[in-house]
C-alpha positions as a Python dict, from the first residue, in 0.01 Angstrom:
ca = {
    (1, 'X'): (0, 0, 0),
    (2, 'X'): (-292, -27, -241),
    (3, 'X'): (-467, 236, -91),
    (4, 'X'): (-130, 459, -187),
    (5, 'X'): (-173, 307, -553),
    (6, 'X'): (-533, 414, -535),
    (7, 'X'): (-416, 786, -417),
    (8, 'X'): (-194, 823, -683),
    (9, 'X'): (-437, 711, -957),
    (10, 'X'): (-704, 926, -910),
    (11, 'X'): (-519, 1260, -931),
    (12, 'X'): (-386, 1104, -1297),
    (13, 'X'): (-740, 1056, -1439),
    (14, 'X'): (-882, 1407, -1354),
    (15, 'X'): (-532, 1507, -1526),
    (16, 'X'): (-632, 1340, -1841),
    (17, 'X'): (-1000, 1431, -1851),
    (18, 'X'): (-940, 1818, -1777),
    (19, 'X'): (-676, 1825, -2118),
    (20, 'X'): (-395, 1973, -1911),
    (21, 'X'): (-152, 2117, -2163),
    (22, 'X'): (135, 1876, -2019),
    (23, 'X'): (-64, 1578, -2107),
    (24, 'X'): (-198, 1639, -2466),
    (25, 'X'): (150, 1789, -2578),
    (26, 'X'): (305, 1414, -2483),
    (27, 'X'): (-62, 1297, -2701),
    (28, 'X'): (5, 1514, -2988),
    (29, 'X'): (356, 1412, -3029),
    (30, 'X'): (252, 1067, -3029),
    (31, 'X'): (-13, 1165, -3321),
    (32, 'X'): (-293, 1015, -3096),
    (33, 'X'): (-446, 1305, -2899),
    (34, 'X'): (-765, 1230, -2798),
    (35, 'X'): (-792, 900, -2767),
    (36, 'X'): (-524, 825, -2579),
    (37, 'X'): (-532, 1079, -2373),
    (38, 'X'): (-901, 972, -2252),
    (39, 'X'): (-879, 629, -2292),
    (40, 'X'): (-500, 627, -2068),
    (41, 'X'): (-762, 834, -1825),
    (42, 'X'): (-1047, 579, -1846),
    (43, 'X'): (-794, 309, -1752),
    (44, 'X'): (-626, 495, -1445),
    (45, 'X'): (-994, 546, -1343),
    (46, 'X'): (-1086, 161, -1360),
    (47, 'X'): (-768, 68, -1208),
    (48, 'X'): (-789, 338, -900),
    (49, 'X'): (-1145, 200, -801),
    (50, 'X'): (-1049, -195, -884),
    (51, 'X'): (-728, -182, -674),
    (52, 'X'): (-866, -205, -323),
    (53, 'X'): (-1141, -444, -415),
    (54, 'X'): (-921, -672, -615),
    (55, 'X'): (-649, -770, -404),
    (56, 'X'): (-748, -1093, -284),
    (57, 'X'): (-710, -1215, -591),
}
């Protein structure tokens, strides 16, 4: 299962990071486009590569 979270993750951050028109229309409509764009990106980045190493915890 948390390799399926992982696998769905890292998709989302290249999404961010490339400024796919999808994700900074839903950025500029929140009036935050791009920081929240990259830092939602950062985030799905940290969390794809903590995920399998984290789940003992």
């Amino acid at each position: 299962m948390r390799i399926v979270v992982a696998a769905i993750l890292l998709p989302l951050f290249y999404f961010k990071f490339s400024g796919a028109e999808e994700s900074s229309y839903i950025c500029k409509t929140l009036e935050m486009e791009p920081y929240e764009r990259i830092g939602s990106g950062i985030v799905a980045l940290i969390a794809s590569i903590l995920i399998p190493r984290t789940t003992l915890l």
